[in-house]
N, CA, C, O and CB atoms as a CASP TS submission, in Angstrom:
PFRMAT TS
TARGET T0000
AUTHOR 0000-0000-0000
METHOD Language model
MODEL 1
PARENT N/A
ATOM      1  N   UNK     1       0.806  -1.193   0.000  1.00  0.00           N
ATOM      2  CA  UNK     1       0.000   0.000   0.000  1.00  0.00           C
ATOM      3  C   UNK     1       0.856   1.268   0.000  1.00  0.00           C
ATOM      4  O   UNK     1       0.434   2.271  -0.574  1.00  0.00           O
ATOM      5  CB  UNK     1      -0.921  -0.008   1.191  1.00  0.00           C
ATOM      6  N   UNK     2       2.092   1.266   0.646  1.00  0.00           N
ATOM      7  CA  UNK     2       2.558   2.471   0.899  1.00  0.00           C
ATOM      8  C   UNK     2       3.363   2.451  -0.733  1.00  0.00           C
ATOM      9  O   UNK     2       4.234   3.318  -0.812  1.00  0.00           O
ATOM     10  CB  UNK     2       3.531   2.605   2.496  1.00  0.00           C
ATOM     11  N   UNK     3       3.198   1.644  -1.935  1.00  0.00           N
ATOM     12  CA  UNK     3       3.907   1.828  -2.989  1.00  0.00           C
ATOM     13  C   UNK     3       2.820   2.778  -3.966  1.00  0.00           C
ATOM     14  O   UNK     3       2.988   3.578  -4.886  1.00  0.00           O
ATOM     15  CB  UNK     3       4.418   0.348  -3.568  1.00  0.00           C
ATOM     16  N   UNK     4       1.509   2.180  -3.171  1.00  0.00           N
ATOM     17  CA  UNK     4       0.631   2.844  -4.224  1.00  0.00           C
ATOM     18  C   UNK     4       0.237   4.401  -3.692  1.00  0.00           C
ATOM     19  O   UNK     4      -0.145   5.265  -4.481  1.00  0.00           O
ATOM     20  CB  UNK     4      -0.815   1.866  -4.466  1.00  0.00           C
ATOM     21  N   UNK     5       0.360   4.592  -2.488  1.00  0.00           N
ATOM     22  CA  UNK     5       0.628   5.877  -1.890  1.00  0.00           C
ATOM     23  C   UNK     5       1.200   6.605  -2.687  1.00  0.00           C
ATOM     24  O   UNK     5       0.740   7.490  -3.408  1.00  0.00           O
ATOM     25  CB  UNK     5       1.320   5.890  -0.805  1.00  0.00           C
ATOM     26  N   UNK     6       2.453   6.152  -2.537  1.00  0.00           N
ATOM     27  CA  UNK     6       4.166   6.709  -3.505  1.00  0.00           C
ATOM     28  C   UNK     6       3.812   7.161  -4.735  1.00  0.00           C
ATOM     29  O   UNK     6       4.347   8.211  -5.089  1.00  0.00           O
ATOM     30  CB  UNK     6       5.474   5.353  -3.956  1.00  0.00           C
ATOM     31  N   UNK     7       3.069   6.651  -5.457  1.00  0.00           N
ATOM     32  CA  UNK     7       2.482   6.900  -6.496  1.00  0.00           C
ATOM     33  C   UNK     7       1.687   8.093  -6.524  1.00  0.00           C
ATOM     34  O   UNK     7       1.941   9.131  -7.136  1.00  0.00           O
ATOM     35  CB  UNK     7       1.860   5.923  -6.779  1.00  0.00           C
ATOM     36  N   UNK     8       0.968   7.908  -5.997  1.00  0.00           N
ATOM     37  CA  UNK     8      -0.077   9.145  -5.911  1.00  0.00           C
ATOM     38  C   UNK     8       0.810  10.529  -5.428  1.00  0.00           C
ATOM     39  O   UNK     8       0.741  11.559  -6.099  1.00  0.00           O
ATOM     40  CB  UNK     8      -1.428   8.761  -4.642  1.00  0.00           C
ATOM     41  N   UNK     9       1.605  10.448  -4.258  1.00  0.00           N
ATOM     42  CA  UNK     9       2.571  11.689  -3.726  1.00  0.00           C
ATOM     43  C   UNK     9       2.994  11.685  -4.945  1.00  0.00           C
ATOM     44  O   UNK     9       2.476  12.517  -5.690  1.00  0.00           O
ATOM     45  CB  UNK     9       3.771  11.579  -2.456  1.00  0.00           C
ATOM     46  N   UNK    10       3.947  10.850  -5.464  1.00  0.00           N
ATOM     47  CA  UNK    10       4.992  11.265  -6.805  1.00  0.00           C
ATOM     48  C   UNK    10       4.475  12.371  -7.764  1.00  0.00           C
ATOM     49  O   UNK    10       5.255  12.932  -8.533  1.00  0.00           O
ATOM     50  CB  UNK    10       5.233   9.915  -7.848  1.00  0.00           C
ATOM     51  N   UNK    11       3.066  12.703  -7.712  1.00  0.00           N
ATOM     52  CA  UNK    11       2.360  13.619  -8.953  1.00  0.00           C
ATOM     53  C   UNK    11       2.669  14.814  -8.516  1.00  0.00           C
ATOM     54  O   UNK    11       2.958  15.790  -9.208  1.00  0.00           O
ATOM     55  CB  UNK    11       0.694  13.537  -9.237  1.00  0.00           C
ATOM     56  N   UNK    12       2.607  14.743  -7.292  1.00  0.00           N
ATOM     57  CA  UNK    12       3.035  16.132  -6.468  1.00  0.00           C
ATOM     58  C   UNK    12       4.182  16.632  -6.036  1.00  0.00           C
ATOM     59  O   UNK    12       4.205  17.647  -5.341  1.00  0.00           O
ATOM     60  CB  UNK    12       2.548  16.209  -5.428  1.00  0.00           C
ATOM     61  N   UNK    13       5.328  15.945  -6.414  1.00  0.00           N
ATOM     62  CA  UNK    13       6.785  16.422  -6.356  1.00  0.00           C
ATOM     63  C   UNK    13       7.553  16.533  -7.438  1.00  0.00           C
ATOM     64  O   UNK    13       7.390  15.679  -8.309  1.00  0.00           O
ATOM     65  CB  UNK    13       7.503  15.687  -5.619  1.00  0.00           C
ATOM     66  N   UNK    14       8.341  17.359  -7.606  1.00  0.00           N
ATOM     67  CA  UNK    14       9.041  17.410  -8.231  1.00  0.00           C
ATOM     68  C   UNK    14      10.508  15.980  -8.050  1.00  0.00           C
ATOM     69  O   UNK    14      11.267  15.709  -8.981  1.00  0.00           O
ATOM     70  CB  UNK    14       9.161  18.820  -8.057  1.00  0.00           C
ATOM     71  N   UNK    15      10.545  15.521  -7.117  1.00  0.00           N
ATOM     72  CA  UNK    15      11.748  14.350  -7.286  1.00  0.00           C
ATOM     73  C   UNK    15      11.170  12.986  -7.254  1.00  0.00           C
ATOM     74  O   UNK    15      10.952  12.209  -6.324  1.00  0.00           O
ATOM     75  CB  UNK    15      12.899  14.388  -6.048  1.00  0.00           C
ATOM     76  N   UNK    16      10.901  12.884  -9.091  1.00  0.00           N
ATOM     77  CA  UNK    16      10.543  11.554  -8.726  1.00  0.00           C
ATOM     78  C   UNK    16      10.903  10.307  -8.441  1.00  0.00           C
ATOM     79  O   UNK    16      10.104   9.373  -8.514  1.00  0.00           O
ATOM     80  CB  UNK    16      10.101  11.337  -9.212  1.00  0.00           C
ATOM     81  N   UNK    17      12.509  10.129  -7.982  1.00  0.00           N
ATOM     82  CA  UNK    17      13.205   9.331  -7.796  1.00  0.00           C
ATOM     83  C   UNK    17      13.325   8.846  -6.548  1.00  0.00           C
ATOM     84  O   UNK    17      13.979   7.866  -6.190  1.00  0.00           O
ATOM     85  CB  UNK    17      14.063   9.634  -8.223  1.00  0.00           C
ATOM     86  N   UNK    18      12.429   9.833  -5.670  1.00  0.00           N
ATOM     87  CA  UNK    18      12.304   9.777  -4.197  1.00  0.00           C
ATOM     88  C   UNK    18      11.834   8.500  -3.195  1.00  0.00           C
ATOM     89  O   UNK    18      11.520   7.540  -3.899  1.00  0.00           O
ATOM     90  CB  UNK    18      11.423  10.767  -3.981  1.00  0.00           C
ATOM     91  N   UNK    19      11.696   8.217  -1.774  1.00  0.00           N
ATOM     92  CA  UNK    19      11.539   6.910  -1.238  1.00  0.00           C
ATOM     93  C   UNK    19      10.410   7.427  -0.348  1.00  0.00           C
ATOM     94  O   UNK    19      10.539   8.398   0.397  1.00  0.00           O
ATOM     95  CB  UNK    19      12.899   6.159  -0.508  1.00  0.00           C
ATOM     96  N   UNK    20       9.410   6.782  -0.466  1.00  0.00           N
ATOM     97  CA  UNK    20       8.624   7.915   0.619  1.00  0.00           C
ATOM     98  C   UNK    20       8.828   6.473   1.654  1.00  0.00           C
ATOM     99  O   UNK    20       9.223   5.329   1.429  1.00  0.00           O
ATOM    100  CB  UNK    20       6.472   8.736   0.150  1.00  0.00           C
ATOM    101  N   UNK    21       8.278   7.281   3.028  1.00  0.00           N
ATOM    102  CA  UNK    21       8.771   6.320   4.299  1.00  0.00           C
ATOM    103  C   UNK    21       7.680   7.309   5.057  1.00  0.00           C
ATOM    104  O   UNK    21       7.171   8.358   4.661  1.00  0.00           O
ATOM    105  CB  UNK    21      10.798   6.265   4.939  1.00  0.00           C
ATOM    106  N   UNK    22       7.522   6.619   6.225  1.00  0.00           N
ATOM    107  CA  UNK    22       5.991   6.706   7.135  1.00  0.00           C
ATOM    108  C   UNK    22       6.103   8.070   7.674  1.00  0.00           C
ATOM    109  O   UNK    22       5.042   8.661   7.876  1.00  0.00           O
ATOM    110  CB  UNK    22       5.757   5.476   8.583  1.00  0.00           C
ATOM    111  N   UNK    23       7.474   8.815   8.007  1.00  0.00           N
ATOM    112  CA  UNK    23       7.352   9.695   8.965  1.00  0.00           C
ATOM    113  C   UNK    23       7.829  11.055   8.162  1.00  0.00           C
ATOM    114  O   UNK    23       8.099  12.129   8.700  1.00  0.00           O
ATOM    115  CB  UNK    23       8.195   9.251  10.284  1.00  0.00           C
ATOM    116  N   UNK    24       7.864  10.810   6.979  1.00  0.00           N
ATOM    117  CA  UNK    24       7.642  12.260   5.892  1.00  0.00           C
ATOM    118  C   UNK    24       6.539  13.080   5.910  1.00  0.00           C
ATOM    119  O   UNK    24       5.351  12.808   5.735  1.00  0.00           O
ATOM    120  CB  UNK    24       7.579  11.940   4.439  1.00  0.00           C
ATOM    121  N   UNK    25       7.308  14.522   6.238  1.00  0.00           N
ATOM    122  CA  UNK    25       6.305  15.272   6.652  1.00  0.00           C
ATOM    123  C   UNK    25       5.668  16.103   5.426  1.00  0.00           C
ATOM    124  O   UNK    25       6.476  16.863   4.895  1.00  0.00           O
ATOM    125  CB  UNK    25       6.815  16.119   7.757  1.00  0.00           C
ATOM    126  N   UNK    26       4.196  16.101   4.805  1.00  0.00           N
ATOM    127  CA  UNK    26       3.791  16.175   4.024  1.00  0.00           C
ATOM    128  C   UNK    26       4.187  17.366   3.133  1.00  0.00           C
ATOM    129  O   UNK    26       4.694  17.323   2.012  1.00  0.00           O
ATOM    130  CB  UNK    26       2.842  15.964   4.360  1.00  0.00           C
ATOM    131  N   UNK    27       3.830  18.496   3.911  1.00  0.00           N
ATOM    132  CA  UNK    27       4.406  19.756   3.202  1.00  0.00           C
ATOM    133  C   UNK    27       5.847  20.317   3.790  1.00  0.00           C
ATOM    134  O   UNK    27       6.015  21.499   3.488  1.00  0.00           O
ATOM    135  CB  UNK    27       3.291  20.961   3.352  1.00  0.00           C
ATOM    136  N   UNK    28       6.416  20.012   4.196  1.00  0.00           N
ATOM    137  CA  UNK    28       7.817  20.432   4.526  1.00  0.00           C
ATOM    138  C   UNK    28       8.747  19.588   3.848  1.00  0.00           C
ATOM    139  O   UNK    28       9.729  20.077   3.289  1.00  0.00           O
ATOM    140  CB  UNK    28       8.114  20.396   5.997  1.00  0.00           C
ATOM    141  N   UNK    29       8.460  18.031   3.850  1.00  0.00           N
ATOM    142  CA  UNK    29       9.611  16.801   3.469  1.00  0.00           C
ATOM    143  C   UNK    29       9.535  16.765   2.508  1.00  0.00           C
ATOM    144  O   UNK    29      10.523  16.393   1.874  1.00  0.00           O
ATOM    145  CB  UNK    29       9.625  15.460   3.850  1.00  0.00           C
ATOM    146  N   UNK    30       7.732  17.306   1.472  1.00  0.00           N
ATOM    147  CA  UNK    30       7.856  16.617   0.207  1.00  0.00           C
ATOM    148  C   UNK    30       7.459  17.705  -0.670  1.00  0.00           C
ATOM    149  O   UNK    30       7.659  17.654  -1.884  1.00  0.00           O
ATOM    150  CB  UNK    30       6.986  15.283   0.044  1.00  0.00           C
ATOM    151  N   UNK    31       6.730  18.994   0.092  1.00  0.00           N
ATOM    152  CA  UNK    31       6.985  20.255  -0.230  1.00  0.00           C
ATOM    153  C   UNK    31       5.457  20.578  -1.263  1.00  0.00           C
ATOM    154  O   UNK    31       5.161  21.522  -1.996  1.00  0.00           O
ATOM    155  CB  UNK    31       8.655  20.355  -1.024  1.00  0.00           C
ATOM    156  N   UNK    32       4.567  19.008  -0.804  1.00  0.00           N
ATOM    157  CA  UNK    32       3.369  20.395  -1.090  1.00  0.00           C
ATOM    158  C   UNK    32       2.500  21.040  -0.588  1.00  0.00           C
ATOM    159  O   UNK    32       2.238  21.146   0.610  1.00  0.00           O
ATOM    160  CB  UNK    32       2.646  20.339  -1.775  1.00  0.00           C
ATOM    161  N   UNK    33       2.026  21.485  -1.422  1.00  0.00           N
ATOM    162  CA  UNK    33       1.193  22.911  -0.746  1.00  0.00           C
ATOM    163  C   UNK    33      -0.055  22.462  -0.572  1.00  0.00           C
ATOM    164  O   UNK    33      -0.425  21.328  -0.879  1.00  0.00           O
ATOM    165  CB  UNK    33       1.073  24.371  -1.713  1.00  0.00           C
ATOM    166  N   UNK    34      -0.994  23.633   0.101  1.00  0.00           N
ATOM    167  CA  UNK    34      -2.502  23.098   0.433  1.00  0.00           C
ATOM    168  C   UNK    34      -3.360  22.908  -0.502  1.00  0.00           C
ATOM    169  O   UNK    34      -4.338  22.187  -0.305  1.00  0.00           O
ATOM    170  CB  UNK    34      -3.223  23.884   1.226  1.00  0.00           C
ATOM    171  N   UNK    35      -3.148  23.495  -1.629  1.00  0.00           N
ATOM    172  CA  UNK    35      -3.969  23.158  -3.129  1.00  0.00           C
ATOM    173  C   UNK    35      -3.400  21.534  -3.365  1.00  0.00           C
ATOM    174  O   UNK    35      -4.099  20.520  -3.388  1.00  0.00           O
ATOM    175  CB  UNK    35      -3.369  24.455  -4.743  1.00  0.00           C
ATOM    176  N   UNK    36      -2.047  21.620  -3.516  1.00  0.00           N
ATOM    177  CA  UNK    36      -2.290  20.081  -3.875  1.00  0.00           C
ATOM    178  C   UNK    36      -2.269  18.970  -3.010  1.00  0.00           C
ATOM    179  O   UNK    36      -2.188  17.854  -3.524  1.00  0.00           O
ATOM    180  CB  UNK    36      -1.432  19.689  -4.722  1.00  0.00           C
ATOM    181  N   UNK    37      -2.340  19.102  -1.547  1.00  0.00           N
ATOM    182  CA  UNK    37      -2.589  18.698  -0.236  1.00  0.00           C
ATOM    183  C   UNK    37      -4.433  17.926  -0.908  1.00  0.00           C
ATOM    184  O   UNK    37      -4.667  16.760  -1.225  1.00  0.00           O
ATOM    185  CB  UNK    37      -2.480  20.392   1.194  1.00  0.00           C
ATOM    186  N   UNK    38      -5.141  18.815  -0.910  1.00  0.00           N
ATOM    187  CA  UNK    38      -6.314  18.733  -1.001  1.00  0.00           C
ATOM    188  C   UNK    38      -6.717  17.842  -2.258  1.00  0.00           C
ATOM    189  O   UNK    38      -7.753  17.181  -2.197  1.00  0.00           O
ATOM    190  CB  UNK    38      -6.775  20.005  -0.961  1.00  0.00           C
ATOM    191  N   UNK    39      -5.909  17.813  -3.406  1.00  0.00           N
ATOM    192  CA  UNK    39      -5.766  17.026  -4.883  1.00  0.00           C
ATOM    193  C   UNK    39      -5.731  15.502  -4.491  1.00  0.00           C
ATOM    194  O   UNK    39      -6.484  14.554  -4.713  1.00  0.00           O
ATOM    195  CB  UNK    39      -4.211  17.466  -5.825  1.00  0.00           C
ATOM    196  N   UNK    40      -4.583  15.654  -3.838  1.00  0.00           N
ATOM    197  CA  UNK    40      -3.897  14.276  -3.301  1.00  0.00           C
ATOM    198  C   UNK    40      -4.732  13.610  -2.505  1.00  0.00           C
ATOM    199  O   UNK    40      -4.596  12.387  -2.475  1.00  0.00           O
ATOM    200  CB  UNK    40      -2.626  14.432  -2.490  1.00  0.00           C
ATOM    201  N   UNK    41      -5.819  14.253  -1.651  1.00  0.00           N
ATOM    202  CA  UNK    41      -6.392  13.564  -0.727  1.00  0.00           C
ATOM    203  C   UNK    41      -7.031  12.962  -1.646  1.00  0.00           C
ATOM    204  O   UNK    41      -6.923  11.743  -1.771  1.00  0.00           O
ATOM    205  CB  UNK    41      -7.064  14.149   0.350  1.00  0.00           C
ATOM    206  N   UNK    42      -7.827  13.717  -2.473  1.00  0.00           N
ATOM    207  CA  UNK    42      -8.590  13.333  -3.856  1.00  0.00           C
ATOM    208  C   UNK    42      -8.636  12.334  -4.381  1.00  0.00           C
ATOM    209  O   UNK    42      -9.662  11.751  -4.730  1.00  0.00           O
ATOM    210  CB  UNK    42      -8.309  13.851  -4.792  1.00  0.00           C
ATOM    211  N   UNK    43      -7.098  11.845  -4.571  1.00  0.00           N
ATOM    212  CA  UNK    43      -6.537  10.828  -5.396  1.00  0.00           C
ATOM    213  C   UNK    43      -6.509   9.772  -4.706  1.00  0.00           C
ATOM    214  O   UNK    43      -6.729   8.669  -5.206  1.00  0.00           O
ATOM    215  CB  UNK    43      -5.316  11.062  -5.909  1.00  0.00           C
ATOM    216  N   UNK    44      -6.229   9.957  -3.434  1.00  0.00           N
ATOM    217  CA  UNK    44      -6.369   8.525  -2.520  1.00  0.00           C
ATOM    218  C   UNK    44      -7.276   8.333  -2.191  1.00  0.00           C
ATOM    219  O   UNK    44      -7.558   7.136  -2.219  1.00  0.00           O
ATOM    220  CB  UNK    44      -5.786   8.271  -1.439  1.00  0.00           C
ATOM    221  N   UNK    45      -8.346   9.261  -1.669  1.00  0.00           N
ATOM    222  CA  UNK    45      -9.562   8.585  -1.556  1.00  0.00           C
ATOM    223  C   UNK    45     -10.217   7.616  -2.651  1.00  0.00           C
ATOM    224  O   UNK    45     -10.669   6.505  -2.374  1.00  0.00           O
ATOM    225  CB  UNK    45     -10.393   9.543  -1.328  1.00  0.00           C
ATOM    226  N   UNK    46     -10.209   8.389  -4.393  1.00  0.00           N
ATOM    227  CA  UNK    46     -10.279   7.298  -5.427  1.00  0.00           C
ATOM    228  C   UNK    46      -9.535   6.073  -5.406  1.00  0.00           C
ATOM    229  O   UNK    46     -10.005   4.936  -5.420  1.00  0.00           O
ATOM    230  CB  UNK    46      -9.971   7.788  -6.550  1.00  0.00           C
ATOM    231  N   UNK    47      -8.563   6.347  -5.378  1.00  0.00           N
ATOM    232  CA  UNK    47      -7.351   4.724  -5.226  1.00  0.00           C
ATOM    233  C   UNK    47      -7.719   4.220  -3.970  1.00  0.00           C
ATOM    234  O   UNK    47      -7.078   3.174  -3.869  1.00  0.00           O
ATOM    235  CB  UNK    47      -5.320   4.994  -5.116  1.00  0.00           C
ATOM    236  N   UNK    48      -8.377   4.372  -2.976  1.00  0.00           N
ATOM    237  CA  UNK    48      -8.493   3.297  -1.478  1.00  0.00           C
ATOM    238  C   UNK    48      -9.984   3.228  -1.501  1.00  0.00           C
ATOM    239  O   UNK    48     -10.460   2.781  -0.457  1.00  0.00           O
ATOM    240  CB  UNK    48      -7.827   4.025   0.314  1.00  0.00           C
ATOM    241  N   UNK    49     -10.946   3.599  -2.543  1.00  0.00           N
ATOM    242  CA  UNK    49     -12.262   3.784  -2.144  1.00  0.00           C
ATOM    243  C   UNK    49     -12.742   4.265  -1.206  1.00  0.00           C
ATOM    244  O   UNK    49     -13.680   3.630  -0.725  1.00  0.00           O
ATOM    245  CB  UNK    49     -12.740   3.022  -2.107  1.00  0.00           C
ATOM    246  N   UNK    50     -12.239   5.916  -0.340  1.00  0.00           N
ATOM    247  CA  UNK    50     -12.426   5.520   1.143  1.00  0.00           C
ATOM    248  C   UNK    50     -12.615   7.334   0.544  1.00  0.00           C
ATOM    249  O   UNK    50     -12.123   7.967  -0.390  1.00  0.00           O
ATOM    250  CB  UNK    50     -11.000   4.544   2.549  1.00  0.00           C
ATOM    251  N   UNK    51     -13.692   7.700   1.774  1.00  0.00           N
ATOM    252  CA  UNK    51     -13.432   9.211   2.033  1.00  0.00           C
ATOM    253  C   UNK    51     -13.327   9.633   3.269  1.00  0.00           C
ATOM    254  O   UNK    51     -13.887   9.076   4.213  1.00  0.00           O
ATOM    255  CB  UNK    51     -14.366  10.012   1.542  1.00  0.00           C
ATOM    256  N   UNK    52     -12.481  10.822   3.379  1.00  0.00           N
ATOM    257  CA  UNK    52     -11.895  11.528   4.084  1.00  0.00           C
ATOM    258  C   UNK    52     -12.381  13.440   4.152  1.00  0.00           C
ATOM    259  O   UNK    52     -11.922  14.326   3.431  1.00  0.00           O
ATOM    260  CB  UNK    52     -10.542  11.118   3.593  1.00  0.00           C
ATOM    261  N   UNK    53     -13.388  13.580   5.226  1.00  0.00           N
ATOM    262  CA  UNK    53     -13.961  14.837   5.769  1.00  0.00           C
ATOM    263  C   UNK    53     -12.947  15.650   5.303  1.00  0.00           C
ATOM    264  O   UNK    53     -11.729  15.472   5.265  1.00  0.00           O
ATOM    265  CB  UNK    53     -14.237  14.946   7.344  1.00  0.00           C
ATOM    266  N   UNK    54     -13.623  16.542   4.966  1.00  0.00           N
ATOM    267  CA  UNK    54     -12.803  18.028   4.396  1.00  0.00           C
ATOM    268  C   UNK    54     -12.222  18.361   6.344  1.00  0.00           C
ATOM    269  O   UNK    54     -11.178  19.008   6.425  1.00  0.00           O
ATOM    270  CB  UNK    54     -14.450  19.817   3.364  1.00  0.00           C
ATOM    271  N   UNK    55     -12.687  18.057   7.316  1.00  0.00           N
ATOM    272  CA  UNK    55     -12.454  18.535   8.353  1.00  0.00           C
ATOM    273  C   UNK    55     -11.036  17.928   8.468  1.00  0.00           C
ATOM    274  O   UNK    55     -10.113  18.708   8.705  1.00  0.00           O
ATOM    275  CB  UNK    55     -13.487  18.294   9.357  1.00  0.00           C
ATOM    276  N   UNK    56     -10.757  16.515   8.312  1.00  0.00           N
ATOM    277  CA  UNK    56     -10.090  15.871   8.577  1.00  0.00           C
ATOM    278  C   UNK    56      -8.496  15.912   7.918  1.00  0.00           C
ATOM    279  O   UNK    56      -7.413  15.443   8.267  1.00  0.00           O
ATOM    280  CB  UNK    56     -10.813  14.979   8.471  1.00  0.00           C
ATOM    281  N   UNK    57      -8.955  16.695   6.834  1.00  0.00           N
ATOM    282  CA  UNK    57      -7.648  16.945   5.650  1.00  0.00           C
ATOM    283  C   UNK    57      -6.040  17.677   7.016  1.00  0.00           C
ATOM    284  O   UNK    57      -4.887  17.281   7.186  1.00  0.00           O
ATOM    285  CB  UNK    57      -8.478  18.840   3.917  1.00  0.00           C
ATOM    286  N   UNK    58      -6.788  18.728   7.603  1.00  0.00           N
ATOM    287  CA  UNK    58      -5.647  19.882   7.896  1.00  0.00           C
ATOM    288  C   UNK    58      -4.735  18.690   9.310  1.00  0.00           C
ATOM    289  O   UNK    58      -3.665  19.000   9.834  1.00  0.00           O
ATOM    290  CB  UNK    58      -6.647  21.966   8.704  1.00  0.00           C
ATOM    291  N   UNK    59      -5.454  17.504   9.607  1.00  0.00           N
ATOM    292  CA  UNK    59      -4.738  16.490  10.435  1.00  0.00           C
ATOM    293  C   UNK    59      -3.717  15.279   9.888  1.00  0.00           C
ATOM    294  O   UNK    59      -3.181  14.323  10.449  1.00  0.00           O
ATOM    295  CB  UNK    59      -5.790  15.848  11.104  1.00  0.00           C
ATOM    296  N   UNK    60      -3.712  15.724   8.693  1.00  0.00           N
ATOM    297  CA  UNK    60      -3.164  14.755   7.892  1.00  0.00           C
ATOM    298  C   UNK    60      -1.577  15.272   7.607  1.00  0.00           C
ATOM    299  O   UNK    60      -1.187  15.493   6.461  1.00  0.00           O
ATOM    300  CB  UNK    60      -4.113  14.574   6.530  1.00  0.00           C
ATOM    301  N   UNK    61      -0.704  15.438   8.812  1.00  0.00           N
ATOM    302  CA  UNK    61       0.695  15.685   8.249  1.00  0.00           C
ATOM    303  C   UNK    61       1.870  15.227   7.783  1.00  0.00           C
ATOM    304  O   UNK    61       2.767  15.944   7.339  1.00  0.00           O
ATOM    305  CB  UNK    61       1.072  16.078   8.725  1.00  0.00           C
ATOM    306  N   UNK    62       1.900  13.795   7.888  1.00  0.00           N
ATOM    307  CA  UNK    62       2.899  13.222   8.159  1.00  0.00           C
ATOM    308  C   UNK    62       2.023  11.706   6.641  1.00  0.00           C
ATOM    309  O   UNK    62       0.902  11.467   6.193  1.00  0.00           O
ATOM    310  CB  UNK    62       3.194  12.972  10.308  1.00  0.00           C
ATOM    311  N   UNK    63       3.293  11.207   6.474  1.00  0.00           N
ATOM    312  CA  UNK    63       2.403  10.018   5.427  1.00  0.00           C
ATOM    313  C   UNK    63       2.007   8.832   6.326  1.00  0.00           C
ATOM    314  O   UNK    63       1.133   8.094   5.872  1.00  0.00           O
ATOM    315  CB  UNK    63       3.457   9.275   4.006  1.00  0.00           C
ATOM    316  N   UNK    64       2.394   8.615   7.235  1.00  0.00           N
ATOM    317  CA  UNK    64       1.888   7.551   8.494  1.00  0.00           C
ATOM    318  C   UNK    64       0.314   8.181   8.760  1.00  0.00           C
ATOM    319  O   UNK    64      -0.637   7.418   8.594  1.00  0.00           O
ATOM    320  CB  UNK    64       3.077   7.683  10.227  1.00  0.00           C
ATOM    321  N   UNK    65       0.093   9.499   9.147  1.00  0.00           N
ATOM    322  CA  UNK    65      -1.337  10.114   9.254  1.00  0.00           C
ATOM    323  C   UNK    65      -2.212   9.526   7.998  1.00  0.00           C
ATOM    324  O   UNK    65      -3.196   8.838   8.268  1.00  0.00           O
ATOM    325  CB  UNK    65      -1.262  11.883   9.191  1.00  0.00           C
ATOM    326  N   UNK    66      -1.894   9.767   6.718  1.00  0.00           N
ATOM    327  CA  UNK    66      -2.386   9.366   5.744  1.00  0.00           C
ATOM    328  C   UNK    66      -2.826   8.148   5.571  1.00  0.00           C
ATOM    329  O   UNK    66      -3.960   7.940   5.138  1.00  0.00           O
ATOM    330  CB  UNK    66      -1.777   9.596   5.039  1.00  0.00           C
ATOM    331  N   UNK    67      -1.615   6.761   6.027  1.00  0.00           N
ATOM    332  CA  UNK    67      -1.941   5.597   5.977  1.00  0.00           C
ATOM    333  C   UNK    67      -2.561   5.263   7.046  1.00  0.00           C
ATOM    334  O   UNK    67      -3.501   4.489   6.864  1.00  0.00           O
ATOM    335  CB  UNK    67      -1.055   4.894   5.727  1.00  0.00           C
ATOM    336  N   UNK    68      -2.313   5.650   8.329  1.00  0.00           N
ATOM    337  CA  UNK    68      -3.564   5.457   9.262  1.00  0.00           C
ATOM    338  C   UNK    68      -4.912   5.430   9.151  1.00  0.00           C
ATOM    339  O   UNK    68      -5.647   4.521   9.537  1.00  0.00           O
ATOM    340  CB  UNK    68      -3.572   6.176   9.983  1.00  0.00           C
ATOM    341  N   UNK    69      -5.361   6.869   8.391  1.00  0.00           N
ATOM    342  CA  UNK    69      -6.995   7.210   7.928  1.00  0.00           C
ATOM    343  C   UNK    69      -7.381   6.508   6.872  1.00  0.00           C
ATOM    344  O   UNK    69      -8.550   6.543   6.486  1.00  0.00           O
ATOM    345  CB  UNK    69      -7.316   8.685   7.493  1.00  0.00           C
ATOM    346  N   UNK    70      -5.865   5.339   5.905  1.00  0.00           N
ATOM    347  CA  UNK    70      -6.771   4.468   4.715  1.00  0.00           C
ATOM    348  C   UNK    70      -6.977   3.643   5.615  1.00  0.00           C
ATOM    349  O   UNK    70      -7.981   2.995   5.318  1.00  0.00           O
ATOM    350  CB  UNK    70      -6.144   3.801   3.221  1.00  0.00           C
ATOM    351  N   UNK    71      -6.541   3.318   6.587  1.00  0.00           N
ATOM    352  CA  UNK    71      -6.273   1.957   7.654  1.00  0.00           C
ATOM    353  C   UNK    71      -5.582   0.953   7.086  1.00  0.00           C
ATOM    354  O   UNK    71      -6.213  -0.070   6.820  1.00  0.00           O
ATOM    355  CB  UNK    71      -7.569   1.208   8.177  1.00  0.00           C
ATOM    356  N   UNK    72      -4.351   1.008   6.818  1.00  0.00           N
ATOM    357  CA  UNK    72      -3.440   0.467   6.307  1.00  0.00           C
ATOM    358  C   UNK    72      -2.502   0.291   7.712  1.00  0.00           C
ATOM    359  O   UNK    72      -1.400  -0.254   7.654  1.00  0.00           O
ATOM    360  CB  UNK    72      -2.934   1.280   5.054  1.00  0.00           C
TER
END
């Protein structure tokens, strides 16, 4: 799961050669912003079938937060 994650982050960085790992911090480690913060949630909710409260987005910092709320 965390490959197909990787995938989805990868649209949103510029290095796509990168390793993502649980405790990357979303907008500081991987450097995006809240527009595409909000894209990305987008994208995983489609790829995990799962949705995620607009409330719930601004708790999501870290990619461990992320895989927690697919329940992975």
């Amino acid at each position: 799961m965390l490959e197909k994650l990787q995938e989805i982050v990868r649209r949103y960085t510029d290095d796509e050669d990168f390793i993502l790992t649980e405790n990357m911090i979303l907008r500081s480690d991987l450097g995006i912003n809240s527009y595409e913060l909000v894209q990305m949630i987008c994208d995983v909710e489609e790829a995990f079938d799962i949705e995620i409260p607009d409330r719930a987005i601004g708790g999501l910092k870290t990619v461990k937060d992320v895989l927690n709320y697919v329940g992975i």
